[in-house]
C-alpha positions in Angstrom: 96.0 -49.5 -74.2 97.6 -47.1 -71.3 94.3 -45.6 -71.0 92.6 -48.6 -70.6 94.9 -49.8 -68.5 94.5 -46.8 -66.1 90.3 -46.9 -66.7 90.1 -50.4 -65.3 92.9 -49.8 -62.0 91.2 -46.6 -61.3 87.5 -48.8 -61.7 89.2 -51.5 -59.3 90.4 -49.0 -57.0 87.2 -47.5 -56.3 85.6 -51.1 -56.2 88.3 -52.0 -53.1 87.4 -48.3 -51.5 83.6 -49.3 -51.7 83.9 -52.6 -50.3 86.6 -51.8 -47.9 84.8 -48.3 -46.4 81.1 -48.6 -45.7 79.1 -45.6 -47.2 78.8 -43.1 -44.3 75.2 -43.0 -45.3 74.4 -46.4 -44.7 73.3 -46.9 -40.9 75.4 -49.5 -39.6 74.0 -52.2 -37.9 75.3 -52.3 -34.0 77.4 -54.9 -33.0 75.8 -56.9 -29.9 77.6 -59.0 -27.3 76.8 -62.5 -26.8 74.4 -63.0 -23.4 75.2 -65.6 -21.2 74.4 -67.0 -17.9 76.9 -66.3 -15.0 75.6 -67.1 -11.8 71.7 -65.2 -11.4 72.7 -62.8 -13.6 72.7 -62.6 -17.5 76.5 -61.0 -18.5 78.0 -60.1 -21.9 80.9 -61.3 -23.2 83.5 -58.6 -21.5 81.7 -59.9 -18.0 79.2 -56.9 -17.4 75.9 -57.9 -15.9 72.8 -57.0 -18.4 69.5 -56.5 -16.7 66.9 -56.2 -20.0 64.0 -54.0 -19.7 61.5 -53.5 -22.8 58.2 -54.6 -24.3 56.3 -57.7 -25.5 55.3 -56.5 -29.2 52.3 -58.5 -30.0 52.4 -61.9 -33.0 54.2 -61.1 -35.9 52.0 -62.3 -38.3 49.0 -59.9 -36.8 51.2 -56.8 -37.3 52.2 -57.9 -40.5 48.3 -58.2 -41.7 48.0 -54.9 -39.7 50.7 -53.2 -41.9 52.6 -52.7 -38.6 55.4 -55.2 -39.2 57.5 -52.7 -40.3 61.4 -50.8 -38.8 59.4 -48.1 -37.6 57.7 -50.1 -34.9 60.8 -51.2 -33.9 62.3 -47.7 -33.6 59.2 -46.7 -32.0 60.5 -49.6 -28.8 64.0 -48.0 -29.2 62.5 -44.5 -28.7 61.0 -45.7 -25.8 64.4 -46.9 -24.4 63.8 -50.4 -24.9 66.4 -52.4 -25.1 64.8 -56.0 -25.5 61.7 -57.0 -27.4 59.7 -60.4 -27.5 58.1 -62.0 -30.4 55.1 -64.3 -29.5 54.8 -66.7 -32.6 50.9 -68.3 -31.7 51.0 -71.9 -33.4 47.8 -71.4 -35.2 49.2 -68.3 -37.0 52.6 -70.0 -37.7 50.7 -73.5 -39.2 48.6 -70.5 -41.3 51.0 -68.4 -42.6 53.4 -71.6 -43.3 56.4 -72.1 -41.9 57.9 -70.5 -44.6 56.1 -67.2 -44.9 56.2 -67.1 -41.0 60.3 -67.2 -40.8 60.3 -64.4 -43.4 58.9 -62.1 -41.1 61.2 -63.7 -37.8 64.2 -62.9 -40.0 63.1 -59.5 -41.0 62.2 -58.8 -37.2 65.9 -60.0 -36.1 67.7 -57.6 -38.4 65.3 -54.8 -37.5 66.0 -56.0 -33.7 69.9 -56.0 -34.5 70.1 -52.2 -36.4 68.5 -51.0 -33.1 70.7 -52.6 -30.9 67.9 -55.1 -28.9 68.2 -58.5 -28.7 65.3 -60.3 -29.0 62.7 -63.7 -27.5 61.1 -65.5 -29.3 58.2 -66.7 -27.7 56.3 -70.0 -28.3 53.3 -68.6 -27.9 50.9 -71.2 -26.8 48.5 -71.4 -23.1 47.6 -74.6 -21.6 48.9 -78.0 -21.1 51.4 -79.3 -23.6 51.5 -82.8 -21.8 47.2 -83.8 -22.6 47.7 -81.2 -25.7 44.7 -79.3 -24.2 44.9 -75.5 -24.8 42.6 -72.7 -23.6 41.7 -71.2 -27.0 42.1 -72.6 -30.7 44.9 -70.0 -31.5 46.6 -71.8 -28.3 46.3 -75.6 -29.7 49.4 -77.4 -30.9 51.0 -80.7 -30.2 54.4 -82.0 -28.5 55.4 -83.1 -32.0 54.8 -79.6 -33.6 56.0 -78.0 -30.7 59.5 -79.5 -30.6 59.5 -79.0 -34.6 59.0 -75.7 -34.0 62.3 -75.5 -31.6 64.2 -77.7 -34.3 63.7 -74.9 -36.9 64.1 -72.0 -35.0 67.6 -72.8 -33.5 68.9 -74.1 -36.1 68.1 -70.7 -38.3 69.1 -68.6 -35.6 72.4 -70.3 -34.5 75.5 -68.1 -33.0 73.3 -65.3 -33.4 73.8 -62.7 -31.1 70.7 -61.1 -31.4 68.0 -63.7 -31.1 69.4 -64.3 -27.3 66.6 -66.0 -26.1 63.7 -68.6 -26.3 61.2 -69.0 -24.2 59.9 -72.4 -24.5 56.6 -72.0 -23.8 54.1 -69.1 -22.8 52.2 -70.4 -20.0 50.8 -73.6 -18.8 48.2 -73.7 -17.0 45.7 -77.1 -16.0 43.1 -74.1 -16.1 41.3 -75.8 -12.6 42.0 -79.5 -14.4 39.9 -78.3 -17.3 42.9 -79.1 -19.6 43.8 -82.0 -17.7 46.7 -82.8 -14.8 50.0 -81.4 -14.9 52.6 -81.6 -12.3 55.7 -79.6 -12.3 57.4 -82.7 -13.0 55.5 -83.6 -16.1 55.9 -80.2 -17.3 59.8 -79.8 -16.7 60.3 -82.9 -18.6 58.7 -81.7 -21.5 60.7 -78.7 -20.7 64.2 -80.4 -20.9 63.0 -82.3 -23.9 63.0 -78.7 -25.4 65.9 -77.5 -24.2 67.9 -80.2 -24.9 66.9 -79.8 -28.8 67.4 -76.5 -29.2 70.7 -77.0 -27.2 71.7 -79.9 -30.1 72.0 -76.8 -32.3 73.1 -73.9 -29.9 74.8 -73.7 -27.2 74.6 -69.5 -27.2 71.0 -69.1 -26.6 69.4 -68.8 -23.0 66.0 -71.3 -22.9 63.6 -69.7 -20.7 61.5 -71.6 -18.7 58.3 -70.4 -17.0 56.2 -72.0 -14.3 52.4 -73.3 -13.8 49.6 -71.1 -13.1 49.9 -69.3 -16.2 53.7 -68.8 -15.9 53.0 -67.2 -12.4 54.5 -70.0 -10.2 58.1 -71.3 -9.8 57.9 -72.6 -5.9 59.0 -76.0 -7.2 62.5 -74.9 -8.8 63.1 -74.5 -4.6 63.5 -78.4 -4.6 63.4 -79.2 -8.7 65.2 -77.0 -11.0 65.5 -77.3 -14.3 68.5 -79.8 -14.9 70.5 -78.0 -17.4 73.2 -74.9 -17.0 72.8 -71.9 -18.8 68.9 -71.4 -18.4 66.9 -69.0 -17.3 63.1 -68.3 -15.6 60.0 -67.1 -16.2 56.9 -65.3 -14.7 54.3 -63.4 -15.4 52.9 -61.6 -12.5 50.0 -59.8 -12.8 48.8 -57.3 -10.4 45.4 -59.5 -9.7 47.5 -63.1 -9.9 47.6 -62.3 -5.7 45.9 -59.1 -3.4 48.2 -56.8 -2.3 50.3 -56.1 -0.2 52.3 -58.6 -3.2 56.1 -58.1 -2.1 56.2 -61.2 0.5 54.0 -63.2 -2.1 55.7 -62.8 -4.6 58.8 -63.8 -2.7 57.2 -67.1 -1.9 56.0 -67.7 -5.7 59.2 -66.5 -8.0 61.2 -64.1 -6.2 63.8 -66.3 -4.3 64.9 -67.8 -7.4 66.0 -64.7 -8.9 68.8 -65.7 -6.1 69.9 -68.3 -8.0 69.2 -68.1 -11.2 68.3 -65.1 -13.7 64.6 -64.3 -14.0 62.6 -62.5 -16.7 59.4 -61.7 -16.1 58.4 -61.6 -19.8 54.5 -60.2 -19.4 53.1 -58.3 -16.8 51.1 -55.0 -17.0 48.0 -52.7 -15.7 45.2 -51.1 -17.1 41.7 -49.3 -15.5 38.5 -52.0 -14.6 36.9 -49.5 -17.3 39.9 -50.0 -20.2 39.3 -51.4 -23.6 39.4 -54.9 -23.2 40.5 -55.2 -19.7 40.2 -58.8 -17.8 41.0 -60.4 -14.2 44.5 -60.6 -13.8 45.8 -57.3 -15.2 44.0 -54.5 -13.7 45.5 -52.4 -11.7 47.4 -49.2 -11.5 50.4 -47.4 -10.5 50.9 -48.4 -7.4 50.9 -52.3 -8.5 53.4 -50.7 -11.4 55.8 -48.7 -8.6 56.1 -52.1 -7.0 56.8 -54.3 -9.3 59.3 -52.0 -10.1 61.0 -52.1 -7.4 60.9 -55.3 -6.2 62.7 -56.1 -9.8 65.3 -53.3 -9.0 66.2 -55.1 -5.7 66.4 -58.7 -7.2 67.8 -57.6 -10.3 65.3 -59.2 -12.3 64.8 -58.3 -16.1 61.4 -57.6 -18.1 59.0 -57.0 -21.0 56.0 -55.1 -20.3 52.7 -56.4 -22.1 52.2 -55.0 -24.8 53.0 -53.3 -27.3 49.8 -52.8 -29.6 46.7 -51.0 -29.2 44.4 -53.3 -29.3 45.7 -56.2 -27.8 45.3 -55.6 -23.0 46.7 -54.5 -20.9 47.6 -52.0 -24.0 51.4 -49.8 -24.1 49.8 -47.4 -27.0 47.1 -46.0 -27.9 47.2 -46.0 -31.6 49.6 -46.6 -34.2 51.4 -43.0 -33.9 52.8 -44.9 -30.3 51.0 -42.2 -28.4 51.5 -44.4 -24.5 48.6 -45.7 -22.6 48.4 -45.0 -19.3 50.7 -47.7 -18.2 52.9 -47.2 -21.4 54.0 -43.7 -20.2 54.3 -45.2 -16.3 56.9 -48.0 -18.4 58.4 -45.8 -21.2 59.3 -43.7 -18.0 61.3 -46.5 -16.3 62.9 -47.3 -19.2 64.1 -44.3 -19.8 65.3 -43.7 -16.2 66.7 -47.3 -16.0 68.8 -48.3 -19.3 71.7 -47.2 -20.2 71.2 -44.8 -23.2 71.9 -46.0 -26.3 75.2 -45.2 -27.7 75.2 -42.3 -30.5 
């Protein structure tokens, strides 16, 4: 009975150890700090201002169906120095996949995210006018209802999650020259703050990003109109062809000043040759549009995602699935190397 006795203490005992002491060769996920708006600057929760630099990877679901949705695409980012990535969930894949299938992968994504130490957007991943529920291609169209759904689910899920720090509300509208119908920066803030204040019915730790008309490129009304809730951020996308250079006073005019405000991300923006694989008016360009941009985010201490993180998808960061850098993804691996802090070992 002694012996017995002794089997099952000594059996408990190393059951306590186990659960007690992690295995020293389990990788252990990394701890990250809550974001939150002070002022124009994103800060963690000791204080310290955060300025995110990374990549856009490209929908979910087509990596997944590409047999790319896997941790070593995320590590692939981290290699790079990355220490933000953004998830652009388009509606038509997310009503195809099923909500369901869809989160699976969102969930898988966040812990990858977490293990690696980035924090993550999600990215509602739709182009054209939410208020006449016009959209510029098929994979675009959606509805307010769905739209707001969509919010609904995704903070609820995600809730006092450190890792999933932001949402961006929607990718870009855009009347597309009143193609898709009228929309004023009023109209569209509304529809904005209808957003926000869902997701904000459910969490109160996430940042809402918010970009601007003209494809995300313009915020000159948040001058006279911001967005009327604390603890948001904004948006653009600016494209080297979006205006001719010399860009640094225009982009002052369009999105810069608010960065003196508020925090801005400018969560897609890239370059590629006039003779690149799939490349289209706005986004060629070069290095001297990437040197730039660069620096004018360096001086206003805005944050980004470089566009993107796929081969096939323009302006390209890789060339292939062994994450051998484009052009441009060597000119931005570079500045993310030079400009995060390096990961802790």
């Amino acid at each position: 009975m002694k012996n017995i006795l002794r089997c099952v203490l000594a059996s408990l005992g190393i059951s306590i150890f186990l659960a007690v002491v992690p295995s020293l060769s389990q990788p252990q996920q990394q701890k990250l700090s809550f974001i939150r708006v002070e002022g124009n600057h994103f800060v963690d929760e000791s204080g310290k201002e955060i300025i995110f630099r990374g990549v856009s990877f490209s929908d979910p679901d087509r990596l997944e169906k590409a047999g790319q949705w896997n941790k070593t695409y995320f590590e692939a980012a981290q290699k790079w120095n990355a220490n933000i990535v953004r998830f652009p969930v388009h509606p038509a894949a997310w009503r195809e996949r099923g909500e369901e299938e869809y989160l699976k992968l969102l969930d898988q994504g966040v812990v990858w995210a977490g293990e690696l130490g980035m924090y993550v957007i999600i990215d509602w991943h739709s182009i054209g006018n939410l208020r006449t529920e016009l959209f510029q291609h098929p994979m675009y169209n959606t509805s307010k209802t769905e739209t707001f759904r969509f919010w609904k689910t995704i903070a609820a899920r995600y809730a006092g999650n450190p890792v999933t720090a932001f949402y961006e509300v929607f990718n870009e509208a855009t009347r597309f020259n009143d193609t898709l119908g009228k929309l004023t920066w009023e109209q569209h803030k509304e529809l904005m703050e209808e957003i926000i204040a869902i997701i904000y019915a459910h969490d109160k730790t996430v940042i809402p990003l918010v970009g601007g008309l003209d494809w995300a490129y313009d915020l000159s009304f948040v001058r006279e109109d911001p967005i009327a809730y604390p603890g948001i951020a904004y948006v653009t996308h600016p494209y080297p062809q979006k205006r001719e250079a010399p860009w640094e006073g225009k982009w002052e005019e369009s999105w810069g000043f608010v960065a003196d405000r508020y925090p801005v991300i400018a969560t897609e923006f890239g370059f590629m040759s006039a003779d690149g694989r799939g490349a289209h008016i706005p986004v060629i360009g070069d290095e001297t549009y990437g040197e730039a941009i660069i620096n004018y985010f360096n001086k206003k201490g805005i944050s980004w995602t470089a566009w993107v993180f796929d081969p096939s998808w323009s302006p390209q960061l890789i060339e292939n699935w062994n994450f051998e850098p484009t052009p441009q993804g060597r000119f931005f691996k570079a500045k993310m190397m030079q400009l995060n802090p390096k990961p802790a070992k």
